[in-house]
VOMAR-543535 format. One record per residue (C-alpha): residue number from 1; residue in three letters; x, z, y negated. Coordinates in Angstrom, 2 decimals. Layout:
% residues N
 num residu       u       w       v
 NUM    ALA       X       Z       Y
...
This chain:
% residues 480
 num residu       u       w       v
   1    UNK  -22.89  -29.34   16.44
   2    UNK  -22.82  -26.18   14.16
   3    UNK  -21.77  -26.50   10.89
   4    UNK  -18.94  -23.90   11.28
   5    UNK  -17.58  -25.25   14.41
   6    UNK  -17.57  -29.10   12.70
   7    UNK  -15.44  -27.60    9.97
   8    UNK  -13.26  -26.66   12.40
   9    UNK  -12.17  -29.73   13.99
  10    UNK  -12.45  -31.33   11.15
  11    UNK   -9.96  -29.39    9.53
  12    UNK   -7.91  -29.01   12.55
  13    UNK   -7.83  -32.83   12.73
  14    UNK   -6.58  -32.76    9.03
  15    UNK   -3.95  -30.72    9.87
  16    UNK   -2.70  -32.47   12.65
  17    UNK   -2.66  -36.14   10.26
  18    UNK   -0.61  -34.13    7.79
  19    UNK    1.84  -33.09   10.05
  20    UNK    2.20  -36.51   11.93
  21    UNK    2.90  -37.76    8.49
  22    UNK    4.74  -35.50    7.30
  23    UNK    7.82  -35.79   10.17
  24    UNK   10.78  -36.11    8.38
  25    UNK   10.20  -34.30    5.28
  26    UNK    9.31  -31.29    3.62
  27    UNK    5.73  -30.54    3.14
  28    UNK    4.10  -27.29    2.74
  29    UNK    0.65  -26.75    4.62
  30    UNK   -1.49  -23.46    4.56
  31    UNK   -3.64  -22.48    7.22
  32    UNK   -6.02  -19.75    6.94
  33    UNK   -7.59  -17.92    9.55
  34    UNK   -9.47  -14.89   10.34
  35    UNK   -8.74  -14.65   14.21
  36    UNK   -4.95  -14.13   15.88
  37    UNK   -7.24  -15.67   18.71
  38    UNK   -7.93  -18.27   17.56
  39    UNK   -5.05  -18.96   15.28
  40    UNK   -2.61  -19.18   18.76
  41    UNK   -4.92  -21.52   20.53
  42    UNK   -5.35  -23.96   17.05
  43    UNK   -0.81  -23.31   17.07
  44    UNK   -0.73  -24.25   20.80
  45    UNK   -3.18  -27.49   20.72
  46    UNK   -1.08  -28.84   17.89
  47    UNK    1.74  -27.95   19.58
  48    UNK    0.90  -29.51   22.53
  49    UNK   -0.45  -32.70   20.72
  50    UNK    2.46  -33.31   18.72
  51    UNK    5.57  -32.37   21.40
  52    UNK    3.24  -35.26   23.45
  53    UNK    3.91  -37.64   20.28
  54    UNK    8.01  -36.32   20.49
  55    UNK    7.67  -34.01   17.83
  56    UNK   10.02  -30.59   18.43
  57    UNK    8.02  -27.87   17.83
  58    UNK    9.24  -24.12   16.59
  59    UNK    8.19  -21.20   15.53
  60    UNK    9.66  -18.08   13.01
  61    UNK    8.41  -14.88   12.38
  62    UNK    8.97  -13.76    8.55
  63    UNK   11.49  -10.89    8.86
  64    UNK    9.64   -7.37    7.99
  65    UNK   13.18   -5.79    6.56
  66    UNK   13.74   -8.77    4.52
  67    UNK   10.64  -10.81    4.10
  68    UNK   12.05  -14.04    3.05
  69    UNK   10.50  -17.26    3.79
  70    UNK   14.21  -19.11    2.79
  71    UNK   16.09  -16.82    4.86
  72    UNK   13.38  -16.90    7.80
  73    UNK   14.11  -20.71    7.59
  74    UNK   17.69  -20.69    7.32
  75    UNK   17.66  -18.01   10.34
  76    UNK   15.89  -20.87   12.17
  77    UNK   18.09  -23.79   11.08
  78    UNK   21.36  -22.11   12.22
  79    UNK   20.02  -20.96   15.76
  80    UNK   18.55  -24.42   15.93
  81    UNK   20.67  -27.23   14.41
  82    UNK   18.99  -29.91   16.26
  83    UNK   16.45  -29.39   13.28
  84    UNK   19.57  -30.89   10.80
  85    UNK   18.92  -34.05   13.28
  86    UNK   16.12  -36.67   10.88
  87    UNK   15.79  -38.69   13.73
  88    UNK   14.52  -36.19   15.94
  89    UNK   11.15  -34.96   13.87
  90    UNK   10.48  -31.69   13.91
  91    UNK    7.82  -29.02   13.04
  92    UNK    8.30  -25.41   12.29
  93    UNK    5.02  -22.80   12.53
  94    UNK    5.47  -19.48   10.15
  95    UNK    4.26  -16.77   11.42
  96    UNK    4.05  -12.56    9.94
  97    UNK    2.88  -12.96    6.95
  98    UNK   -0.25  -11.03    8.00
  99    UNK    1.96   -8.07    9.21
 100    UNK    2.78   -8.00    5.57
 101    UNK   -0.70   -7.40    3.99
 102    UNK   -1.23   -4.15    6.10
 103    UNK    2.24   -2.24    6.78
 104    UNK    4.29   -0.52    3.47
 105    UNK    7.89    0.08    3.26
 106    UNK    9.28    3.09    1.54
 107    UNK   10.40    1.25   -0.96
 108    UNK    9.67   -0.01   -4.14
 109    UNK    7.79   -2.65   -3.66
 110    UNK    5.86   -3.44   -0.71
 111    UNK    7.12   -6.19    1.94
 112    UNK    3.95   -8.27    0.94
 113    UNK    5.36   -7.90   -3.09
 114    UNK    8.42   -8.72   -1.51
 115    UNK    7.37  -11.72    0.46
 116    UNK    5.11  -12.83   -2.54
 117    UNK    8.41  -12.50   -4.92
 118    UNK   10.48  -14.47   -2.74
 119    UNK    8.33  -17.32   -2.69
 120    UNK    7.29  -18.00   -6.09
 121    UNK   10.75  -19.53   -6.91
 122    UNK   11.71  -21.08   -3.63
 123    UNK   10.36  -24.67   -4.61
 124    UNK   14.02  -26.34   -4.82
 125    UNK   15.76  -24.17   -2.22
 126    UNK   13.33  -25.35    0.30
 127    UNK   14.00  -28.41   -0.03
 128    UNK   17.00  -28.70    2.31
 129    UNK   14.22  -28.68    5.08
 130    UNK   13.17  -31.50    6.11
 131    UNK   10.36  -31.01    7.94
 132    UNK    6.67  -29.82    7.67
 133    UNK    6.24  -26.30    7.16
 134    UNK    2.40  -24.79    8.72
 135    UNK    2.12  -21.13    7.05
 136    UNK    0.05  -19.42    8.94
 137    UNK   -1.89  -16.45    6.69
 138    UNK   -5.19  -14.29    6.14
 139    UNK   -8.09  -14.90    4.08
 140    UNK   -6.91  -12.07    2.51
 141    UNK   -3.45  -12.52    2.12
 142    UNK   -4.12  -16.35    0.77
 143    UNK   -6.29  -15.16   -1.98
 144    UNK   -3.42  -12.75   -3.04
 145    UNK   -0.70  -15.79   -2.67
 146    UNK   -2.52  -17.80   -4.88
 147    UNK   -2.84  -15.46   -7.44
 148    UNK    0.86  -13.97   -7.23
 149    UNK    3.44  -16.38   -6.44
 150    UNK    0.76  -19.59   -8.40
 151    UNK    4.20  -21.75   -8.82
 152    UNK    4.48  -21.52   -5.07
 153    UNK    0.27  -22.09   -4.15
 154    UNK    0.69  -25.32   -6.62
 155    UNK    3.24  -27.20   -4.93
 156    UNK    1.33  -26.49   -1.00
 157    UNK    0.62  -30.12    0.47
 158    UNK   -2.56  -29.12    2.17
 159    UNK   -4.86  -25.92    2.94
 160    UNK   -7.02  -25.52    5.87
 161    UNK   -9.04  -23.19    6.91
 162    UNK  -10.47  -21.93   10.28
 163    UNK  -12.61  -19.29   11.34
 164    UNK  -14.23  -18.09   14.11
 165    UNK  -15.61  -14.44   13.84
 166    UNK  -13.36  -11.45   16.30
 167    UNK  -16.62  -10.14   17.48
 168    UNK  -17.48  -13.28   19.59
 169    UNK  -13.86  -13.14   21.16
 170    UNK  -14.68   -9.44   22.24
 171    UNK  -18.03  -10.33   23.38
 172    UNK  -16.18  -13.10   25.72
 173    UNK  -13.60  -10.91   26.84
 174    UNK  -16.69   -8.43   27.96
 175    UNK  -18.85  -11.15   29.68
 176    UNK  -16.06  -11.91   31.42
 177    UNK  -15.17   -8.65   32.60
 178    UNK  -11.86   -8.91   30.95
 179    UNK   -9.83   -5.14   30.83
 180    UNK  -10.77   -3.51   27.57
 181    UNK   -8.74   -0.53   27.34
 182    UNK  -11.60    2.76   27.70
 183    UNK  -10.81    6.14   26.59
 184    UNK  -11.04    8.64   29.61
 185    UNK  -12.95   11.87   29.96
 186    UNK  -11.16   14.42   29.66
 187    UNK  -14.03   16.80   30.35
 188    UNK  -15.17   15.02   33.50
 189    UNK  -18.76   14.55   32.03
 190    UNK  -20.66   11.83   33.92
 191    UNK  -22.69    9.79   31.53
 192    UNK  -24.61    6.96   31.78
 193    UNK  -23.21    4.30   28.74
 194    UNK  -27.12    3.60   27.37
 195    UNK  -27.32    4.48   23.76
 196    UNK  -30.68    5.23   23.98
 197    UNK  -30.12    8.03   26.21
 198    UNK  -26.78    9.35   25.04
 199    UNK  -28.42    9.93   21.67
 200    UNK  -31.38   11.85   23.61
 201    UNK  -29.06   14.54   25.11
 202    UNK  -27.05   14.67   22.04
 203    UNK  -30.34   15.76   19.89
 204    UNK  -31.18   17.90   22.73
 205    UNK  -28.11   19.46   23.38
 206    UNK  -27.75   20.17   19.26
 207    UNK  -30.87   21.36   19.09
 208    UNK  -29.75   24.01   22.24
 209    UNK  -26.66   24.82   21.55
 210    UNK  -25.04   23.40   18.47
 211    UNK  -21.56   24.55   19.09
 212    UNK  -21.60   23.19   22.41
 213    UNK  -17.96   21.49   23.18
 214    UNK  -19.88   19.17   25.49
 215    UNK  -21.03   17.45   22.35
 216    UNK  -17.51   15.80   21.19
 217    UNK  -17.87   14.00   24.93
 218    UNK  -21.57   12.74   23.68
 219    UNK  -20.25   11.20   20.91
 220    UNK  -17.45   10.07   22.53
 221    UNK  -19.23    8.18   25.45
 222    UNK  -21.68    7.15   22.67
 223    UNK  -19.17    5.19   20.51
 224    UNK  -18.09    3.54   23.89
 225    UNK  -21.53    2.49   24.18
 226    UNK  -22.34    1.15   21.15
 227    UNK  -18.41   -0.50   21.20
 228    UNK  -19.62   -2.16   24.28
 229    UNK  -22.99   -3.80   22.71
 230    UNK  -20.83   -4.53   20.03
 231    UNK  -23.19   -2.55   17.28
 232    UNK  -19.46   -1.57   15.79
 233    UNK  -20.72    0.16   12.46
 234    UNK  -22.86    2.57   14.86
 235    UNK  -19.37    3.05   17.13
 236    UNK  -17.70    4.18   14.73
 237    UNK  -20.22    6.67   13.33
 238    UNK  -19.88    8.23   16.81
 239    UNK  -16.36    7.85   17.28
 240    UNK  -15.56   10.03   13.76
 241    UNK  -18.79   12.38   15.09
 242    UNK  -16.22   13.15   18.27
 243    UNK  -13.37   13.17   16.13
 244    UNK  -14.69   15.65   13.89
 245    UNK  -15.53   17.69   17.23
 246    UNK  -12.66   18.06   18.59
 247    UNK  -10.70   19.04   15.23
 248    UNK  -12.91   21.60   14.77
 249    UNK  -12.05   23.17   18.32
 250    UNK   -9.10   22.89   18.05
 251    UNK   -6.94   19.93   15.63
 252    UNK   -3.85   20.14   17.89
 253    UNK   -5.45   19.89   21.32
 254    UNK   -4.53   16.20   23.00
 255    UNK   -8.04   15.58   23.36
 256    UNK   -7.19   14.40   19.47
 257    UNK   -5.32   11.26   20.17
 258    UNK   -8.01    9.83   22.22
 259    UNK  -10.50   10.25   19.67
 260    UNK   -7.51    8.78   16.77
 261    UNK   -6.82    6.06   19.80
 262    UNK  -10.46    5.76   19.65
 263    UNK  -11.02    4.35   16.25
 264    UNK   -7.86    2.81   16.04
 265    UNK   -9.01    0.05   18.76
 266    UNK  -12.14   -0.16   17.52
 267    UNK  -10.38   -1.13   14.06
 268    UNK   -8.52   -3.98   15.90
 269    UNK  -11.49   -5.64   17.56
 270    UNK  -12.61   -6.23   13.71
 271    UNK   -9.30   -6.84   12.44
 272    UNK   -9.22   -3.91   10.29
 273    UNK   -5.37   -3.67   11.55
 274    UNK   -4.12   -1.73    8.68
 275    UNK   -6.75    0.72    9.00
 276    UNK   -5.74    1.43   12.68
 277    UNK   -2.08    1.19   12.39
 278    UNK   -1.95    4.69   10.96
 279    UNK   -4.22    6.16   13.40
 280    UNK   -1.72    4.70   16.21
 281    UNK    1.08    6.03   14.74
 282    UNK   -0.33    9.49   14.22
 283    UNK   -1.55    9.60   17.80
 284    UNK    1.71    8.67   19.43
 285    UNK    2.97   10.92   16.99
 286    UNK    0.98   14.12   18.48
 287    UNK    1.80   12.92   21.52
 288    UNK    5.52   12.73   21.39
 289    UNK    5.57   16.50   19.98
 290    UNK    2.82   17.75   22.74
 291    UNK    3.93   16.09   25.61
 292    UNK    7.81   14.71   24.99
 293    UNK    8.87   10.96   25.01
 294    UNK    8.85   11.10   28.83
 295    UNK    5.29   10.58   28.94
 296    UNK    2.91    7.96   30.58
 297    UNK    0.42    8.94   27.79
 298    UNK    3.23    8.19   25.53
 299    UNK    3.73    4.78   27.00
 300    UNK    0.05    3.54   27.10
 301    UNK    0.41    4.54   22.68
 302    UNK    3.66    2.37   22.37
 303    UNK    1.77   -0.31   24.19
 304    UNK   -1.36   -0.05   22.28
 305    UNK    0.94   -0.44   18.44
 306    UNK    2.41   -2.99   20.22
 307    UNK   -0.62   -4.80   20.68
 308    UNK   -1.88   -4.09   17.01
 309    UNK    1.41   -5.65   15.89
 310    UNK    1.45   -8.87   18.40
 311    UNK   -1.94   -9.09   16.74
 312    UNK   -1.08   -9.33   13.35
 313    UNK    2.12  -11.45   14.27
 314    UNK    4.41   -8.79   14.09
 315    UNK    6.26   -9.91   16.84
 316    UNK    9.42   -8.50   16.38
 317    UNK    7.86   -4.74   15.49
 318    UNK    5.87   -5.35   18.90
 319    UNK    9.23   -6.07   20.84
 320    UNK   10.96   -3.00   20.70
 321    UNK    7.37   -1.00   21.51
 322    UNK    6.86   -3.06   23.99
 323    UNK   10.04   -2.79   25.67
 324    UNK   10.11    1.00   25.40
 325    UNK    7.13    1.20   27.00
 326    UNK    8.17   -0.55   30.01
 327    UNK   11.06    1.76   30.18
 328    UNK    9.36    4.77   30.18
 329    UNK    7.19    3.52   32.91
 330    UNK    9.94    1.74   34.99
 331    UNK   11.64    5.69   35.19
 332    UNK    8.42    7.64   35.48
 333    UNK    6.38    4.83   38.19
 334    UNK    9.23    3.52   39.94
 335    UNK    9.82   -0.20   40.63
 336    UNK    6.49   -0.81   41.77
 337    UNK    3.09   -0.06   39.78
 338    UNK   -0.35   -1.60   38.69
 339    UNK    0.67   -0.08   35.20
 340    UNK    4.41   -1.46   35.44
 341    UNK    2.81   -4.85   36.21
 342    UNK    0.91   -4.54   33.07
 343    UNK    3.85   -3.88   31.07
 344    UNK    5.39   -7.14   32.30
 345    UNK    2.62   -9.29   31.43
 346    UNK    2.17   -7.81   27.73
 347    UNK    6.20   -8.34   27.38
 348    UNK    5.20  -12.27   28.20
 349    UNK    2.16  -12.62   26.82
 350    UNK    4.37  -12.04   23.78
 351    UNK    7.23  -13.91   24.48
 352    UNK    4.34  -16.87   24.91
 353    UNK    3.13  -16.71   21.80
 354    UNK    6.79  -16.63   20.04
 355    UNK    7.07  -19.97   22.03
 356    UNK   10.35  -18.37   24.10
 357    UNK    8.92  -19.82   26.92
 358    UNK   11.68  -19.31   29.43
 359    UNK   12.07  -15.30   28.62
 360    UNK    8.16  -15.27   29.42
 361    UNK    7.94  -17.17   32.81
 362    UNK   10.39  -14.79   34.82
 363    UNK    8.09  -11.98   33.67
 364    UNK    4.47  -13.45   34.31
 365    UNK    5.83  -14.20   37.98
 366    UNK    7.38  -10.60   38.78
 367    UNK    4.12   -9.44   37.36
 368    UNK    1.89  -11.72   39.75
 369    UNK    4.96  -10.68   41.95
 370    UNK    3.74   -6.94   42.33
 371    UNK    0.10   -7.25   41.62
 372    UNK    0.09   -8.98   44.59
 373    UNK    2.23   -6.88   46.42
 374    UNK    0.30   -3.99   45.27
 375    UNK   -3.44   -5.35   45.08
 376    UNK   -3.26   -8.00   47.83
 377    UNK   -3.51  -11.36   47.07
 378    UNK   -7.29  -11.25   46.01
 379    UNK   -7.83   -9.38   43.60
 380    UNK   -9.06   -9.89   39.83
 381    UNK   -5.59   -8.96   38.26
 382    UNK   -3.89  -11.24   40.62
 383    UNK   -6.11  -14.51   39.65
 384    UNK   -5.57  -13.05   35.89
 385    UNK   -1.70  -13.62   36.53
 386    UNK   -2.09  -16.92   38.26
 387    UNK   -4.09  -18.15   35.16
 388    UNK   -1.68  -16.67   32.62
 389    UNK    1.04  -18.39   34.34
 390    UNK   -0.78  -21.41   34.16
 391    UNK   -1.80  -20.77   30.85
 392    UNK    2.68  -20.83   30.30
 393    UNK    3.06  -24.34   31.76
 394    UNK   -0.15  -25.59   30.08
 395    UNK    1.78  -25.05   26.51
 396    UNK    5.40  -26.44   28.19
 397    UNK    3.19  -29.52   28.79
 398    UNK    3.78  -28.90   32.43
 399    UNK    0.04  -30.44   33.05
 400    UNK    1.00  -30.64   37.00
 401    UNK    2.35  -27.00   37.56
 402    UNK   -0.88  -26.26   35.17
 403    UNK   -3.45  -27.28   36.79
 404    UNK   -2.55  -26.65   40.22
 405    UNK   -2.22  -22.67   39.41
 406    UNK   -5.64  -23.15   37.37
 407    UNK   -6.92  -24.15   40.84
 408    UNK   -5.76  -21.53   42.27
 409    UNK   -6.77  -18.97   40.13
 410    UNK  -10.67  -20.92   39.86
 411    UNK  -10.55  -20.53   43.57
 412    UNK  -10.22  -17.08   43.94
 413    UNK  -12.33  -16.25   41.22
 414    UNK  -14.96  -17.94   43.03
 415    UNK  -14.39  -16.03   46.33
 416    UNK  -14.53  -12.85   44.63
 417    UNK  -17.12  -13.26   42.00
 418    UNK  -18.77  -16.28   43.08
 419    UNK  -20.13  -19.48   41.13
 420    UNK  -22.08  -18.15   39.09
 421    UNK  -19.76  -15.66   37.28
 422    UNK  -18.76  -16.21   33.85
 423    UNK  -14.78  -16.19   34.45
 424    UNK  -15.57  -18.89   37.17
 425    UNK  -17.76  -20.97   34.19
 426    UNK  -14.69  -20.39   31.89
 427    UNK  -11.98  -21.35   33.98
 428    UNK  -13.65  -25.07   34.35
 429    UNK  -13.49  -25.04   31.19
 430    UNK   -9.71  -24.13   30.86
 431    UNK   -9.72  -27.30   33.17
 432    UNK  -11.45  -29.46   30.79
 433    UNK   -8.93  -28.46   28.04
 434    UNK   -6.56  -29.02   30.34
 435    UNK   -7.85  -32.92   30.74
 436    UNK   -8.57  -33.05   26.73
 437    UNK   -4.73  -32.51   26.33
 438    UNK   -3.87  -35.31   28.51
 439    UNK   -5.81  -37.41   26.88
 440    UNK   -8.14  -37.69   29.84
 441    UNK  -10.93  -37.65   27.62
 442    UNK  -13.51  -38.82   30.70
 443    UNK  -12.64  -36.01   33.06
 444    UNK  -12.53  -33.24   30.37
 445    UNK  -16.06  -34.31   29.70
 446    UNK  -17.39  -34.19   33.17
 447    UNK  -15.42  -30.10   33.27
 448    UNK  -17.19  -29.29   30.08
 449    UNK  -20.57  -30.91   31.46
 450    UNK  -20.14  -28.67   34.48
 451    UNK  -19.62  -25.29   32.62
 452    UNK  -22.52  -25.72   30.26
 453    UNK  -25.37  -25.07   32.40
 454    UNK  -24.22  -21.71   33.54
 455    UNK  -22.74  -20.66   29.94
 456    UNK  -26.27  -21.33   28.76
 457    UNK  -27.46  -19.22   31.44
 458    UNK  -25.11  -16.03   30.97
 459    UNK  -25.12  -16.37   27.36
 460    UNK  -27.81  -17.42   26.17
 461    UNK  -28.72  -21.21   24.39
 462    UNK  -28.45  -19.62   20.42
 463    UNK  -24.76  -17.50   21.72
 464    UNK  -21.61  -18.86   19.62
 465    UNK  -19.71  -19.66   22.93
 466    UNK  -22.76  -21.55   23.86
 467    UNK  -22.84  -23.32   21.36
 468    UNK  -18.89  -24.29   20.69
 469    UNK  -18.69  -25.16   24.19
 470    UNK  -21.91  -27.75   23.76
 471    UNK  -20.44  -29.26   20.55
 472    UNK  -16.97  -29.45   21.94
 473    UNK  -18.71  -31.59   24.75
 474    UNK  -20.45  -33.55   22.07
 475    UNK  -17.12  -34.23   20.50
 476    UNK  -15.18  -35.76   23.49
 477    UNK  -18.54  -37.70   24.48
 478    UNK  -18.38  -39.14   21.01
 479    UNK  -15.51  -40.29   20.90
 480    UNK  -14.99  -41.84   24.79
């Protein structure tokens, strides 16, 4: 086992003693992670663990306009005065406090100065809650907690920390031919995504005709490239190469937002999130005075600030986007598209991770609804919404619904990609988490035994998945 992925469990097994012990009173734990990826799965296996054990389990965003972890709370208590109830323990999750390191208010002091502020003299206030509190926050943000709100930092029952690096998530989402949003062509220019050779006909092309518009495409294509190997510092040499291009031609052609849109996802697959919410925001910007609000352009940049904030647990700054995307979509596409679908399942993918569970599950199945309608019934996106949905009941503790729709989706993935794939390897290995949350510690072993050989084979034996898969296994054998 890895020393990083030890630390993990450990620490994730720490967390989950504190919070079985802590059930009917007030006690402050910090976790720290460097992933929203991985942060949701560590929230939904403790989740899942302790609703198992009768624990009710809830969740509150920290309120961007008024960043107040008391009033966040007392928000939560009044919606939900079953929490009032000792004999019925509860747990509460605090999320959007890593909105706040990243996103400024025009005001006079920051909502992370705010949030900071508000804490450092909550100690007695807070204490009308009983039940454990799991503040979810940033390396970053943590090391400024500690050093301005220290009354606050002092009185925290536990800190753990988790990490697990955002490159290896995109790498998995890649190998598993997952949709990563790609930047079109505007120029039509056929390229073949090999560094090696976009870099040739970029020297050759300079060295021919220097002011050659053809060359902001080059670059373009080449940060895609390079974004696809992962080599991100070289991506976004390129990526500001094209940028630069195109400005020079002309700084309020469209071609601009792609290049801003550009660097602005390749921020977020390194978590640089406050570093690409600006470039968002000036794209849609340019956008919305180009090509009016009416615009499916338009849409796809609401959806992609969206994202940045779902990312960064903005969830209620993510709503509205999210929402208005849709809507501009629904009017433009009609009630039926592939990119309305896609809409749908963003709008509960976030409702998921809020925990608002019932809003979600109407939307996952009208968006496996019309995929299927509109793709036929096999087809990639389809099996993606069957898992998703199963993915929903998985968290609800629905274990039957779960893994019959896991099935499912395995099944067709198999048919269309075959055995070999690396979504088919990864899906038995949704099954063995499936069994490790049932406490079916036998059967998740045997699923996790299965997947290894061909992870080993797509990956590699030294890859990080590789290896967290193999010490996972190790873990469960263990302990049978």
């Amino acid at each position: 086992m890895d020393d990083l992925t030890h630390q993990n469990q450990r620490n994730f097994r720490r967390l989950v003693v504190s919070l079985k012990a802590s059930r009917d009173r007030l006690n402050l734990l910090l976790a720290i992670c460097d992933n929203w990826r991985y942060r949701d799965e560590l929230i939904a296996d403790y989740e899942a663990e302790l609703t198992t054990a009768g624990v009710q389990c809830h969740r509150v965003t920290v309120n961007r306009s008024q960043p107040s972890l008391k009033d966040s709370l007392q928000a939560l208590a009044t919606a939900q005065p079953e929490l009032a109830d000792k004999q019925i323990p509860a747990l509460v999750t605090v999320l959007g406090a890593d909105e706040l390191l990243s996103i400024q208010l025009n005001e006079p002091k920051s909502a992370q100065e705010q949030f900071f502020f508000s804490v450092q003299w909550t100690r007695e206030s807070l204490r009308q809650f009983q039940f454990p509190l799991v503040l979810w926050l940033t390396p970053a943000i943590a090391t400024d907690l500690a050093q301005q709100a220290p009354d606050f930092w002092s009185w925290r029952g536990g800190t753990f920390e988790f990490s697990q690096p955002i490159a290896q998530d995109v790498a998995i989402q890649l190998a598993a031919g997952k949709d990563i949003p790609q930047v079109a062509d505007r120029d039509g220019i056929q390229t073949t995504l090999n560094p090696t050779g976009l870099e040739k006909q970029i020297t050759e092309l300079t060295a021919q005709q220097p002011d050659s518009p053809l060359l902001a495409s080059l670059y373009n294509s080449l940060g895609q490239a390079y974004e696809k190997a992962i080599r991100y510092d070289k991506a976004e040499i390129a990526y500001h190469q094209a940028l630069k291009l195109i400005k020079q031609l002309n700084p309020e052609h469209i071609s601009v937002t792609d290049g801003l849109k550009n660097l602005a996802r390749l921020y977020c697959y390194q978590g640089r999130y406050g570093e690409a919410e600006p470039l968002y925001k000036q794209a849609l910007a340019m956008q919305q005075q180009l090509l009016g609000n009416e615009n499916l352009d338009v849409a796809s940049s609401l959806n992609s600030l969206a994202s940045l904030y779902k990312a960064v647990g903005g969830y209620n700054l993510a709503e509205p986007l999210y929402k208005q995307a849709l809507a501009i979509r629904q009017r433009l596409l009609g009630k039926k598209h592939v990119d309305l679908a896609n809409s749908l399942n963003n709008l509960a993918e976030l409702y998921r991770f809020q925990g608002r569970y019932s809003e979600a599950e109407p939307l996952y199945k009208q968006a496996l609804a019309m995929r299927q309608e509109l793709l036929g019934d096999e087809h990639p996106h389809v099996a993606t919404s069957i898992n998703n949905l199963a993915l929903l009941y998985l968290f609800q503790c629905r274990y039957d619904e779960a893994e019959e729709l896991s099935r499912e989706a395995l099944k067709l993935w198999e048919k269309l990609l075959g055995n070999k794939h690396f979504s088919v390897a990864t899906r038995f290995n949704n099954l063995g988490s499936l069994r490790f949350r049932q406490g079916r510690y036998a059967e998740a072993a045997r699923y996790l035994a299965q997947t290894l050989p061909n992870i080993e084979r797509l990956l590699g034996i030294d890859h990080p998945q590789t290896k967290s898969l193999r010490a996972n296994l190790e873990f469960i054998q263990q302990h049978l």
